[in-house]
C-alpha positions as CSV (number, residue, x, y, z in Angstrom):
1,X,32.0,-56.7,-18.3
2,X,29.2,-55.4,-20.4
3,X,29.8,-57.6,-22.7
4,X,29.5,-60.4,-20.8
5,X,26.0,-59.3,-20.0
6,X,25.6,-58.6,-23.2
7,X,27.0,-62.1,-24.6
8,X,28.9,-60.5,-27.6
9,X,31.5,-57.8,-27.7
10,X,29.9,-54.1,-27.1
11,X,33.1,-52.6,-27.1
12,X,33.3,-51.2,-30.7
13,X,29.7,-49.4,-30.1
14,X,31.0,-48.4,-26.6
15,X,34.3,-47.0,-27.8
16,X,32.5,-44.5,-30.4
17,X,30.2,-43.4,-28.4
18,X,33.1,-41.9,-26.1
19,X,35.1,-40.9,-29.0
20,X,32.0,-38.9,-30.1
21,X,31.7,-37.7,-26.5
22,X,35.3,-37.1,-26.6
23,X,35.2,-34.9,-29.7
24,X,32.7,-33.1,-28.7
25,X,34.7,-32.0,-25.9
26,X,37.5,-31.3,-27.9
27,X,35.5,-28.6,-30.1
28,X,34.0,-26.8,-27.1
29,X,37.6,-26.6,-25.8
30,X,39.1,-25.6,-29.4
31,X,36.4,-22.7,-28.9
32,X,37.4,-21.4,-25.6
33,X,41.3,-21.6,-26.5
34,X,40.3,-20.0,-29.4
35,X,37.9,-17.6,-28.1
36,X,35.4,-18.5,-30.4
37,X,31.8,-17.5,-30.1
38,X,29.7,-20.2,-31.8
39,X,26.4,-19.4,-32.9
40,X,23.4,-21.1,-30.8
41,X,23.2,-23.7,-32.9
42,X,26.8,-24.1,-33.0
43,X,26.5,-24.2,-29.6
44,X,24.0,-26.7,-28.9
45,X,25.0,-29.2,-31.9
46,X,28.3,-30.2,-30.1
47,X,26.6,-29.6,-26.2
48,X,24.2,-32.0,-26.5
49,X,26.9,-34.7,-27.0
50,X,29.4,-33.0,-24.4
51,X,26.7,-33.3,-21.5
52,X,27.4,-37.0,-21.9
53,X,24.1,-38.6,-21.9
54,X,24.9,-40.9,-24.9
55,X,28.0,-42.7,-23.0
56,X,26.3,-42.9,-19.6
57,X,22.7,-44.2,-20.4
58,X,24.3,-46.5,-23.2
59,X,26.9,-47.8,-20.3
60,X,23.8,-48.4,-17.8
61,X,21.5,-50.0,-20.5
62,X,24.3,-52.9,-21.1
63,X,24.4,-53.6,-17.9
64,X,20.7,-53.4,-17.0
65,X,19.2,-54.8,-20.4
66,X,19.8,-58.4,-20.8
67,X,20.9,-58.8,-24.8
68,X,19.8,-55.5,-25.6
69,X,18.8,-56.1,-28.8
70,X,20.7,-54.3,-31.8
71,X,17.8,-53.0,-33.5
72,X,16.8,-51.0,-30.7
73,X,20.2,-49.0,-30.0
74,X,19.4,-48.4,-34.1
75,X,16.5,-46.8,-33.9
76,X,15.4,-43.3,-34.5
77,X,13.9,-43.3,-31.4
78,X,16.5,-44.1,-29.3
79,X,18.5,-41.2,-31.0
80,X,15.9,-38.6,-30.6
81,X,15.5,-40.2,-26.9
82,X,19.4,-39.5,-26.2
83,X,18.7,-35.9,-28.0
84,X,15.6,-34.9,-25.9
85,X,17.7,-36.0,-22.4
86,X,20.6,-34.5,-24.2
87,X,19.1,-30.9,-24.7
88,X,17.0,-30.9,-21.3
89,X,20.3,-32.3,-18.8
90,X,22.6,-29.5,-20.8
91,X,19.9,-26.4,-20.3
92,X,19.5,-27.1,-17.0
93,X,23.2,-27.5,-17.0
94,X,24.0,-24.1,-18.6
95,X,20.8,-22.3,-16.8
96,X,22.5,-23.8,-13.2
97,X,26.2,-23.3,-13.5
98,X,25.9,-20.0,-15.5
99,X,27.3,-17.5,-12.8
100,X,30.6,-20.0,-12.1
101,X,30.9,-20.4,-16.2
102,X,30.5,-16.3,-16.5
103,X,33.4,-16.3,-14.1
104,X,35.7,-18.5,-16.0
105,X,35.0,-17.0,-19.2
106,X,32.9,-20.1,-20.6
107,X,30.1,-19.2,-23.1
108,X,27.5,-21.3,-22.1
109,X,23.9,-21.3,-23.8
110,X,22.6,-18.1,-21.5
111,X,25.5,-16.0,-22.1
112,X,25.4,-17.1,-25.9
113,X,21.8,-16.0,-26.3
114,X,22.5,-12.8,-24.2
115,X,25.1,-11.9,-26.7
116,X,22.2,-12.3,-29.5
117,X,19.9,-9.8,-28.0
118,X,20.0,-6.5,-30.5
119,X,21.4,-3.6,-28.9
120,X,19.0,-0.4,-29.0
């Protein structure tokens, strides 16, 4: 459907933004199987993508952009766009559902930086 909005075939740029959504996924659940405890930056690298921003604003934009015009899905400013909503959906995330993550023994970026804090 998008791409007939789109009048061309979106489905390649569609397809790896899930699979990079996808993956993401997969390496946060590789961690908790794992018991893994990345580092902050660790952390954050691969939960920026697992919020899912990329997949749902680049799903909405297809259908609410008429020919959405390559060049601006290419540049740096739609990426650091995508990061910015990215980082600010997953803290409030993490800051939101820490107590029911603590429970199920999911690090999450509170419990990550808790573990960093230098015992006396």
């Amino acid at each position: 459907m998008a791409s007939a909005v789109q009048n061309c075939d979106v489905t390649k740029h569609l397809d790896e933004t899930w699979l990079h959504y996808m993956m993401s996924a997969a390496t946060e659940a590789k961690w908790q199987r794992n018991q893994y405890v990345p580092t902050v930056e660790e952390y954050m690298t691969e939960a920026l993508t697992s919020y899912g921003m990329g997949p749902i604003i680049l799903t909405s934009l297809y259908f609410v952009q008429k020919k959405l015009l390559k060049h601006i899905l290419n540049d740096p400013e739609y990426s650091e766009l995508l990061r910015l909503m990215g980082t600010c959906g997953r803290l409030l995330n993490d800051t939101q559902g820490f107590e029911r993550e603590s429970r199920d023994g999911k690090l999450n970026i509170i419990s990550l930086l808790v573990l960093q804090i230098p015992c006396p």
